[in-house]
N, C-alpha and C positions, 0 to 999 in steps of 0.2 A: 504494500500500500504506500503509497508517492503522497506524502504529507506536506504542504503549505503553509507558512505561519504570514499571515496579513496581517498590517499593521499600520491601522488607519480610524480615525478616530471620526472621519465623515460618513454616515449611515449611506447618504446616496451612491456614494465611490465603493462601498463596504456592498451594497446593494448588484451594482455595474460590474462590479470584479466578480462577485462570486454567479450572478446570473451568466455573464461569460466564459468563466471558467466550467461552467459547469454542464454549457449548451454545449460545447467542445470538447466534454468528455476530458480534461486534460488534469484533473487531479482526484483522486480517490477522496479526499481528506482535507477542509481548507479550516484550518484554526483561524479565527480571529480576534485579535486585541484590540484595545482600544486607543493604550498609549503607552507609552517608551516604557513606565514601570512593569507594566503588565507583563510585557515582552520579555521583561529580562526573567520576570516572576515566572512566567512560561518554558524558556530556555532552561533554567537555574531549577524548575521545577519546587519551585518556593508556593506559598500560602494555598490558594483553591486549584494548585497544578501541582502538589506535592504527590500525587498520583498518575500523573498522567504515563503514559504510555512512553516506553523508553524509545531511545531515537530523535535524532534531529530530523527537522522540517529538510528537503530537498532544494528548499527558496525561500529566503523572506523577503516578503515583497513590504518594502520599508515606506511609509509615508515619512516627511522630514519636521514639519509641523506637528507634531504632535505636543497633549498637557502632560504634564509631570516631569518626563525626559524625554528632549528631542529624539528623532529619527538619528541625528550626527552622535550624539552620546551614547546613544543604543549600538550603531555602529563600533563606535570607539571601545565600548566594552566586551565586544563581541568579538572583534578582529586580536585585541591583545589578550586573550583566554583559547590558550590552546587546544580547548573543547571543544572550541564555536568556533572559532577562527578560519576552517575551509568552509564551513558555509558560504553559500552563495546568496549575497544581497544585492535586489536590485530593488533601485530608491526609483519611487512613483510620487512624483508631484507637482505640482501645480510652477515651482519656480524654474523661470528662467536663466536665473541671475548667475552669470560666471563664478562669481566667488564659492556659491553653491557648488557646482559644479566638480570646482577644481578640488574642492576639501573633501567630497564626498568620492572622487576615486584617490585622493593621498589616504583618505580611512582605507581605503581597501573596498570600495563598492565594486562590484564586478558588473552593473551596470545600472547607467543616470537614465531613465526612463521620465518625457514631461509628459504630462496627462493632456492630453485634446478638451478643448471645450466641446467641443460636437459628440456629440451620440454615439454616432456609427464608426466614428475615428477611436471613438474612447472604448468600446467595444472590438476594434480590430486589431487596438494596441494589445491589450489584453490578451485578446486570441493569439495574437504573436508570441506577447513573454509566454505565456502558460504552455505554450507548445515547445518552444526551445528547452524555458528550465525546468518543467515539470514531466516530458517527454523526452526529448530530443537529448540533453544533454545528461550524461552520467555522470550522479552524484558523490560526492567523496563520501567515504566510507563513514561507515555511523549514521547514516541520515534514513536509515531504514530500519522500522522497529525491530526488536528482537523478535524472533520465530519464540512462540511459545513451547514448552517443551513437555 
């Protein structure tokens, strides 16, 4: 099972991704958070994810805006912890701004994704990531639960 971890704190975008993702067949499994804390509590397997299911997500698909702790912070703890650090994060959002840009592949993003205003753009973006890193592209190891035994 090809596990997801979203992470996006906007219901419509949260709505768009997972209605896409899901008309495409391209992920068994799509966890979603709401903000940077969550995420890590999700990852770290801390507070109401002290159970979950062992195994890294195959992608987080990172919003950069997020409350609590940004998308960039999230990254940055994520990339220097030897656990999480092959994950593959690609940052989905709304900015265009260079400076963004540039800090979010020195974190280690493996890819700057800007969201479309338009519908069927922001729907075909989607169809694309989800099909590369949730399909197309093999995951580093750990990123798939343990086989029960």
């Amino acid at each position: 099972m090809r596990r997801v971890l979203l992470v996006e704190d906007s219901s419509n975008d949260v709505e768009l991704i997972l209605n896409s993702l899901s008309e495409n067949h391209l992920a068994n499994e799509v966890v979603v958070v709401r903000d940077g804390e969550e995420a890590l509590n999700y990852l770290y397997r801390r507070g109401v994810f002290k159970m979950r299911m062992e195994g890294n997500p195959v992608v987080v698909l990172l919003d950069l805006k997020l409350p609590k702790i940004n998308g960039m912070e999230v990254m940055t703890q994520l990339k220097a912890d030897p656990a999480f650090r092959l994950i593959p994060i690609v940052v989905l959002t709304s900015s265009r701004e260079e400076p963004d840009l540039l800090r979010c592949y020195e974190l280690g993003a493996n890819a700057y994704v800007v969201k479309p205003i338009d519908f069927h753009e922001f729907v075909d973006v989607i169809k694309q990531v989800g099909l590369f890193w949730a399909v197309v592209n093999q995951p580093p190891p750990g990123s798939l639960p343990s086989i029960a035994r």
